[in-house]
N, C-alpha and C positions, 0 to 999 in steps of 0.2 A: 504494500500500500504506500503511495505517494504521497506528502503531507509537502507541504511551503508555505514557509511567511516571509514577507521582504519590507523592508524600509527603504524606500528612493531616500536622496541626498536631503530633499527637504521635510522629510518626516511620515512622506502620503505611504499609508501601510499598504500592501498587496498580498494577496492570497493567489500562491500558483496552482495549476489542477494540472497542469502534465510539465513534464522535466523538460519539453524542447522549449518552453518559455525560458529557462536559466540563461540562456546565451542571450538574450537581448537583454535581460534585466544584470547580467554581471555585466554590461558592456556601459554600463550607465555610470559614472565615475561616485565613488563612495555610498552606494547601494552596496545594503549588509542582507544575505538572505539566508533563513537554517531549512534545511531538508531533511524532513526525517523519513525513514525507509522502513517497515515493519512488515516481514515476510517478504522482502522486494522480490519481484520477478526478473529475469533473464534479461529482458527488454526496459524496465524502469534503471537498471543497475547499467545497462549501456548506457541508453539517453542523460545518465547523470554522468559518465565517466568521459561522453565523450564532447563534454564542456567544461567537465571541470579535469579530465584527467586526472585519473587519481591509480598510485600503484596494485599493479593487479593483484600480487602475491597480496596486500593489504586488505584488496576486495575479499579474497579466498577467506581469510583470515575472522573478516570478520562474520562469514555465514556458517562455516564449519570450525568444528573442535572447540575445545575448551581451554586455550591458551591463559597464561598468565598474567594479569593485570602488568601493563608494560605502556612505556611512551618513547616510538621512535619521531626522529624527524627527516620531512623530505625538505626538497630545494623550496616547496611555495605552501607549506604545510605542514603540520606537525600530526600524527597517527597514535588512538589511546586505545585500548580496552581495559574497560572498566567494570565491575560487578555492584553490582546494586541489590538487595536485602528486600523481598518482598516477606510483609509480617507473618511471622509464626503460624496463624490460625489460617492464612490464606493459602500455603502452599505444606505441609504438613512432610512428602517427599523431599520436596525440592523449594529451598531457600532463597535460590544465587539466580539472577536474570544478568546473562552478558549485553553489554552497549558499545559497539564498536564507533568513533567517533572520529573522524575528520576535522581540523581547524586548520581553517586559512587566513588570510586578511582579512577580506569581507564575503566567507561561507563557511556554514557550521553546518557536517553532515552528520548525522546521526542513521546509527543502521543495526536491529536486533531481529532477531526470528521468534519473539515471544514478544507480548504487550508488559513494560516497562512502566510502571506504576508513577516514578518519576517523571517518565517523558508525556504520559497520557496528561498528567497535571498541566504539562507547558502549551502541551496543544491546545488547551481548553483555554489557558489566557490568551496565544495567539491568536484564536478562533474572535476574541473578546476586545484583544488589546495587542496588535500587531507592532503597531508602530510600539510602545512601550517595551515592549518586549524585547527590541533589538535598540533601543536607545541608545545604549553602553557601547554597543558592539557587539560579535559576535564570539571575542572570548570573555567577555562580561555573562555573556546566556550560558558558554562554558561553564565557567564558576557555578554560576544559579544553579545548573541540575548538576555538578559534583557536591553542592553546598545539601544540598536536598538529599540526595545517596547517601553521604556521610551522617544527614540525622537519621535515615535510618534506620543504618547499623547502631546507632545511640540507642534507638525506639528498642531493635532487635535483642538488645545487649542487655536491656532493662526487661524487656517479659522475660529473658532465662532466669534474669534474680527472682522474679515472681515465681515463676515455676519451680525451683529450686528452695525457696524456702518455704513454698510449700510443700515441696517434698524431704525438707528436713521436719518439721512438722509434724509429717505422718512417717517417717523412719523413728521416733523419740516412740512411737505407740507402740506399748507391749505385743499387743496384735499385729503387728506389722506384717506385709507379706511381701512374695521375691516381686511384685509389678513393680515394687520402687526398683528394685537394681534396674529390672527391663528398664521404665522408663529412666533410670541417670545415665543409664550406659547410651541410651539414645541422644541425649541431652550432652553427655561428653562428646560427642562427635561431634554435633552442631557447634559449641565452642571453640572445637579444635578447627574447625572450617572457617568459624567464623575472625578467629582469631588468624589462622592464614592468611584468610583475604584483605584485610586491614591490615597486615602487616606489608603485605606486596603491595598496597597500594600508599601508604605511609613512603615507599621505596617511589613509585609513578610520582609523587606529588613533591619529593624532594626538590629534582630539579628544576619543575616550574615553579616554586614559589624561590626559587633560588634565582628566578628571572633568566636562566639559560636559551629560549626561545621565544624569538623576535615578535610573536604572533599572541603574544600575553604581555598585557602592558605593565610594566613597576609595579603599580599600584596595586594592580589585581594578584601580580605575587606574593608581595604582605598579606594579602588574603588567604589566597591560597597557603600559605605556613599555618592561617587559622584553623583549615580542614584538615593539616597535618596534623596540627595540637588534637584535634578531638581525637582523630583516628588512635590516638596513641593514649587517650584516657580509655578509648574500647579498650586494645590492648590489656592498660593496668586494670580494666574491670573484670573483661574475661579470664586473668590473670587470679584476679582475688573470686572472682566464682567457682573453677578450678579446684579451688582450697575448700571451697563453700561445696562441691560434689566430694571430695576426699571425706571431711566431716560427715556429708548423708550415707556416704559409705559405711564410715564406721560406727556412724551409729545402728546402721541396719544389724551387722554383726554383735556389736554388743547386746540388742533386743534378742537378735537372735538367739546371743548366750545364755544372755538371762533368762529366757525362756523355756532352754533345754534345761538347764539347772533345776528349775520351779519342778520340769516334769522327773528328771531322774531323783529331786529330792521327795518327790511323792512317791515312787514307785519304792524307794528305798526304805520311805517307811511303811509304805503294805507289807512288804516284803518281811522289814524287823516283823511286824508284829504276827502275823502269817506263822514265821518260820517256826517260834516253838508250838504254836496252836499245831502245827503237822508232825512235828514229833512227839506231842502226847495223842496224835489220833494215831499215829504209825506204832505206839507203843501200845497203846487201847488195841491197836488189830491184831497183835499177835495174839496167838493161843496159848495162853497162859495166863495162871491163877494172879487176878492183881485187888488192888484195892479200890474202890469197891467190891464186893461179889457182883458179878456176873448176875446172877441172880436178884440182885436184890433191887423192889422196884422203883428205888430212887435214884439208882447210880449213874442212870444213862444224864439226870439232871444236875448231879454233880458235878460228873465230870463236865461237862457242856459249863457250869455255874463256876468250874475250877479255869478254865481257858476263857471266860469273859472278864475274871480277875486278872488273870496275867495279860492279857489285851490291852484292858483299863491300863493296868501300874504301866505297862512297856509306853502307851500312851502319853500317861501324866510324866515320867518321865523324860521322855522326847520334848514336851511341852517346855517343863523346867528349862530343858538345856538351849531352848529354843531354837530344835532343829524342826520343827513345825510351825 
């Protein structure tokens, strides 16, 4: 799908519907236009390449595989892929939406093969506020959706604390069962991903707020050092959650111990109290003259009234020592 927004020299916004409009409107001196491309076809990815030319391995790049957050530069352009955080409840598999991007003087290409939460937000003010939109320029609109990606991963980084200690929470309960490990062990990977990707892109965002490329002005690189700072509080956060999955860990196994103990300390005392009750009924079985007579017709409740007293005391004893 083709999407454009343009600003001529004097402010008048434009809305393009097919890519062979780009060659008259870049021909216009300081007209700024961004194109976004989402599932592009064969025929929208020529028509845009063959006005703006743009490196082919780079085209490749950006529809297939899952390359690493990276920023080269060409002679009349600089070339990003970037990952963006769509929230936890909306994609439950799958987190990471890739955004392959373009910047030139005055053209911002955007190009992903899934709907980009960030960019769907830009289109709607370009749709609204075109001219606005490219006021800055076109690595100004840069900034604005890595500024937005970057809160994100903040948003993203903040439901795992929720999740997390709600699942320290229910690891502390006696009752506890093995779905907490399932779910932290689920919740350890997404950190560990999430914490990757923020880190390679902490690495992308170095050199442009270091002002290294002519297609980002000064100003906006002291900015950009801003999206570096956050990305690297994700970092120390997913860092200290980390710690905060180690502790739901071990609290699952301490419940767990606790738990086996509570049961081997009960079975332990059936067991005491049981064991002599079985050897005065295994003494009772044999065949031989004991006390009471066999005969007589109280014995059977004696004996039965003799094993409810040593029951009791093994009991009240246990009680004292307070192993019950």
């Amino acid at each position: 799908m083709f999407t454009a927004y343009a600003r001529l020299a004097d402010g008048t916004p434009r809305t393009l519907e097919a890519a062979p409009e780009l060659a008259e409107l870049l021909s216009e001196r300081e007209a700024a236009v961004w194109i976004d491309l989402e599932q592009p076809s064969e025929e929208e990815i020529q028509a845009v390449d063959a006005v703006i030319d743009l490196d082919d391995e780079a085209w490749n790049d950006c529809l297939h595989g899952e390359q690493r957050p990276r920023v080269d530069e060409y002679e009349n352009y600089i070339f990003l892929i970037v990952y963006g955080l769509l929230a936890l409840e909306q994609a439950a598999d799958r987190r990471l939406c890739k955004l392959a991007v373009f910047c030139g003087d005055r053209f911002l290409v955007t190009v992903h093969r899934e709907p980009v939460p960030t960019i769907e937000h830009f289109r709607v003010r370009g749709q609204q506020h075109a001219a606005q939109l490219l006021q800055h320029g076109v690595d100004h609109l840069l900034y604005s959706i890595l500024d937005r990606m970057v809160d994100n991963y903040l948003g993203v980084s903040e439901a795992y604390e929720e999740r997390l200690e709600e699942l320290e929470d229910r690891s502390q309960d006696p009752a506890v069962d093995d779905s907490v490990l399932r779910e932290l062990s689920e919740l350890r990977r997404g950190l560990l991903e999430l914490r990757r990707f923020a880190t390679s892109q902490i690495q992308l965002l170095e050199p442009i707020s270091e002002g290294e490329y002519d297609y980002i002005s000064e100003t906006l690189g002291r900015q950009f050092a801003h999206l570096r700072d956050h990305l690297l509080k994700v970092v120390e956060q997913v860092d200290g959650l980390r710690e905060l999955a180690n502790g739901v860990r071990d609290n699952y196994h301490t419940a767990l111990a606790m738990r086996t103990n509570v049961i081997m300390r009960t079975l332990t005392v059936f067991a005491a109290v049981l064991l002599p009750l079985s050897l005065i009924a295994g003494i009772y079985g044999m065949n031989l003259p004991l006390w009471p007579k066999g005969d007589h017709p109280a014995s059977f409740w004696w004996v039965i009234g003799a094993m409810a007293a040593i029951a009791g005391g093994l009991l009240y004893y246990f009680s004292k020592k307070r192993w019950i």
